[in-house]
N, C-alpha and C positions, 0 to 999 in steps of 0.2 A: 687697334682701330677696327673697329665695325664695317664689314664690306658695303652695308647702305651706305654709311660716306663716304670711304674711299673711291668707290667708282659713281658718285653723285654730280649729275649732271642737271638736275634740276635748275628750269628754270633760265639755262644760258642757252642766247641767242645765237642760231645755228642757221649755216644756207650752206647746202648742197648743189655743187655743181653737177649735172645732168643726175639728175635724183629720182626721176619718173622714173624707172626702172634700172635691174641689175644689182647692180653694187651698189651704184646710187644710191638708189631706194634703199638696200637694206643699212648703210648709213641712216638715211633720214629716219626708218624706220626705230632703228633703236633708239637714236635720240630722244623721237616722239614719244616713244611707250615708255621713255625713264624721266618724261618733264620737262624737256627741252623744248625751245620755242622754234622750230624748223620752219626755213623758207628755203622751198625747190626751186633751182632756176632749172629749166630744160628749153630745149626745144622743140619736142611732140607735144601741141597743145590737150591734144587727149587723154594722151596716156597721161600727162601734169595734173591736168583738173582731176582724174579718177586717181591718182596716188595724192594728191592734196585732200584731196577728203578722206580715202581711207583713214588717213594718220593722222587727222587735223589740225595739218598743215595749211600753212602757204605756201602759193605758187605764182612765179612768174615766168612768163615767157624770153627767155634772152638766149642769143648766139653768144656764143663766149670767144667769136673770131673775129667779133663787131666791139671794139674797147670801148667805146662811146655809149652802145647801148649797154654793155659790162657795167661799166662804171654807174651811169645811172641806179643799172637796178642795185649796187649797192648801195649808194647814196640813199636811195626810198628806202629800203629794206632797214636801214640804220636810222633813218628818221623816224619810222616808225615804230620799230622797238625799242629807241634810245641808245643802243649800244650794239656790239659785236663782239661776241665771245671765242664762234668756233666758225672756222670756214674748212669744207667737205671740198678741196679740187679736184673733182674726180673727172669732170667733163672731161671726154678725148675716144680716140680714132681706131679701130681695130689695124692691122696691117696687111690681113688675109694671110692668104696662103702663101711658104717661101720657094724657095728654089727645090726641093724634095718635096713630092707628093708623099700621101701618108704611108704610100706601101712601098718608098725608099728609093722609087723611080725620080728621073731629073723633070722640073720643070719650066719647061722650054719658054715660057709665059712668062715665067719669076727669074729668068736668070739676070743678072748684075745688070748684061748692057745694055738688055732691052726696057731695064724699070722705066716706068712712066713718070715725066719730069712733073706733070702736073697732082699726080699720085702723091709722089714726094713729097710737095709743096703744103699739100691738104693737109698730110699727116705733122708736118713739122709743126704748119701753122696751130692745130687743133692740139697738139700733144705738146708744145712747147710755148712757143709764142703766145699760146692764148693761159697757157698756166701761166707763165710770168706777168701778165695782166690781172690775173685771177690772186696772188702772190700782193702784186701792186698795190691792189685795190684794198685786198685785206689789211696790208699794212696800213693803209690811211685809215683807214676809222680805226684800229688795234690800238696804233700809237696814240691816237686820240684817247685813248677808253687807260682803260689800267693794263693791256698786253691783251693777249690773247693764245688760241690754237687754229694753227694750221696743219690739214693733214693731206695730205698729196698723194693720189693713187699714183703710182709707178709701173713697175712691173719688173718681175725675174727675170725677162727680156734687157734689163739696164744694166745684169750685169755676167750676161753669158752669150754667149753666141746662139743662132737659133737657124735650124734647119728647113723648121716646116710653119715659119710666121716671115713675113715679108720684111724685107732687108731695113725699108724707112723707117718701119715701127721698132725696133732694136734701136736704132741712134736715138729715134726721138726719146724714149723712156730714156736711154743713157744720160740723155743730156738735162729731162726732167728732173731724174736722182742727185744730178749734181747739182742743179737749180735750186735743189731740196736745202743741202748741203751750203751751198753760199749763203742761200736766204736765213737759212740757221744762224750762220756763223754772224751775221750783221744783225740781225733784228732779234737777239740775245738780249744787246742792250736793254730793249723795251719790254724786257717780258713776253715775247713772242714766241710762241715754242713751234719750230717747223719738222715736221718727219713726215716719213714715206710709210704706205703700205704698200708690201710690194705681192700683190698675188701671183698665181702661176697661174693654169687654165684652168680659168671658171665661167661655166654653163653660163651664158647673159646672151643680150640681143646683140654685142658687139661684130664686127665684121660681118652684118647682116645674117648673124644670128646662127655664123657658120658650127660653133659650138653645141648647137642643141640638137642637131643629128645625131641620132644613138650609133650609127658606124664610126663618125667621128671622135665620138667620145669614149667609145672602144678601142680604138686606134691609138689614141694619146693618152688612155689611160695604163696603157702596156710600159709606159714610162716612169709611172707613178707609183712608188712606193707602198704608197694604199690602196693602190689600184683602182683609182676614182678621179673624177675630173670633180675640183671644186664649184660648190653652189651660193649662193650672196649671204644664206644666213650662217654662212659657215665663217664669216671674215666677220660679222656683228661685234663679239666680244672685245676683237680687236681695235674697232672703230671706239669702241665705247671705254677700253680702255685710255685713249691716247685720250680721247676728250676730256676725262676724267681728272680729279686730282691724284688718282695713282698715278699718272706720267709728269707731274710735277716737276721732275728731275731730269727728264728726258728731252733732248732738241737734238738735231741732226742723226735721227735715227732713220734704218729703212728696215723695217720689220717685215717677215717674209710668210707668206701663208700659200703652201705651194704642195701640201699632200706629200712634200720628200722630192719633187723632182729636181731641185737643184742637187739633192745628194749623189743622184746619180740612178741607173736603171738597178732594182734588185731582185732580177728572177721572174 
């Protein structure tokens, strides 16, 4: 089989949860540039309209912690392309920084008793709560349609313990992964395929963008087997994979793009 079809996405209706930039974006992005019909939901109306036309897309504006407005914008977004092929869950919450500073000191801020209960709350609801809505939703017009793909940003935070990313954000991806996993195992029936990508640390605006400082990303890149912090178009192929008829076969997967750091530190 010829790699144009194999990985041919042409023409299936695609929305991206928080897609204006990051990871997002370069989801939406590859979609777009291989034929796909991309709808961005985010929340920065700016930065939405100015990645909605780059890629000549659409964009709407929706909180993904609001299920009423959720569900809406998939309702419109389905009426007006007829159907629903691929849903991008990437919307969700950085965790900051954990209990070790990056140079191996404690952080008196980050330790366990003093986590912030409203902190908690923010991340559970954005990282979990609102995927299983995002999950919901997609199933309702999927089942409707002939199946579909779900791909679920996660993270190597769901399945390793973590020093220097905040304690909330490790459960919530945990709980995400396995979110991943249940939703698989039930909406099999309908031709539903659910997996994870699960990155490691990559360059984006998440935790207020704490990644794109060059110390920090020297710092954590001492971790990384290629000795690099990943960037959004480095996770593309894999996006573009899952959407693809090459993952035909594939449901309850969590696929890892992480530079080596789950292998471990090498030198």
């Amino acid at each position: 089989m010829k790699a144009s079809t194999l990985f041919d996405v042409g023409g299936l209706v695609t929305i991206v949860t928080g897609g204006a930039s990051g990871i997002g974006y370069a989801y939406a992005e590859a979609m777009a540039d291989n034929g796909a019909k991309v709808t961005i939901f985010d929340l920065e109306g700016k930065r939405l309209d100015e990645a909605a036309s780059k890629l000549g897309a659409s964009g709407r504006i929706v909180d993904v912690t609001d299920k009423t407005a959720l569900d809406r914008a998939f309702m419109e977004t389905v009426e007006e392309a007829g159907r629903l092929d691929v849903v991008f869950a990437n919307a969700g919450i950085g965790g900051g920084s954990g209990f070790l500073t990056l140079d191996g000191k404690r952080n008196p801020g980050r330790a366990f008793e003093v986590l912030d209960s409203d902190h908690w709350d923010r991340i559970v609801k954005l990282d979990v709560t609102a995927l299983f809505w995002t999950i919901q939703a997609a199933a309702k017009h999927m089942k409707a349609g002939k199946g579909g793909r779900i791909i679920v940003t996660t993270s190597i935070s769901a399945i390793k313990t973590e020093s220097f990313v905040g304690t909330p954000y490790v459960v919530a991806k945990a709980g995400a992964a396995q979110l991943v996993r249940q939703a698989a195992l039930e909406l099999a029936e309908y031709n539903i395929l659910v997996n994870a990508i699960a990155p490691g640390p990559f360059v984006t605006n998440i935790s207020g963008g704490r990644l794109q400082d060059e110390g920090v990303q020297a710092a954590l890149a001492k971790y990384c087997p290629l000795k690099r912090l990943g960037f959004p178009d480095d996770i593309q192929g894999l996006a573009l994979f899952l959407a693809s008829p090459a993952a035909k076969y594939m449901t309850g997967a969590s696929l890892t793009v992480d530079g080596g750091v789950t292998l471990g530190v090498a030198g």
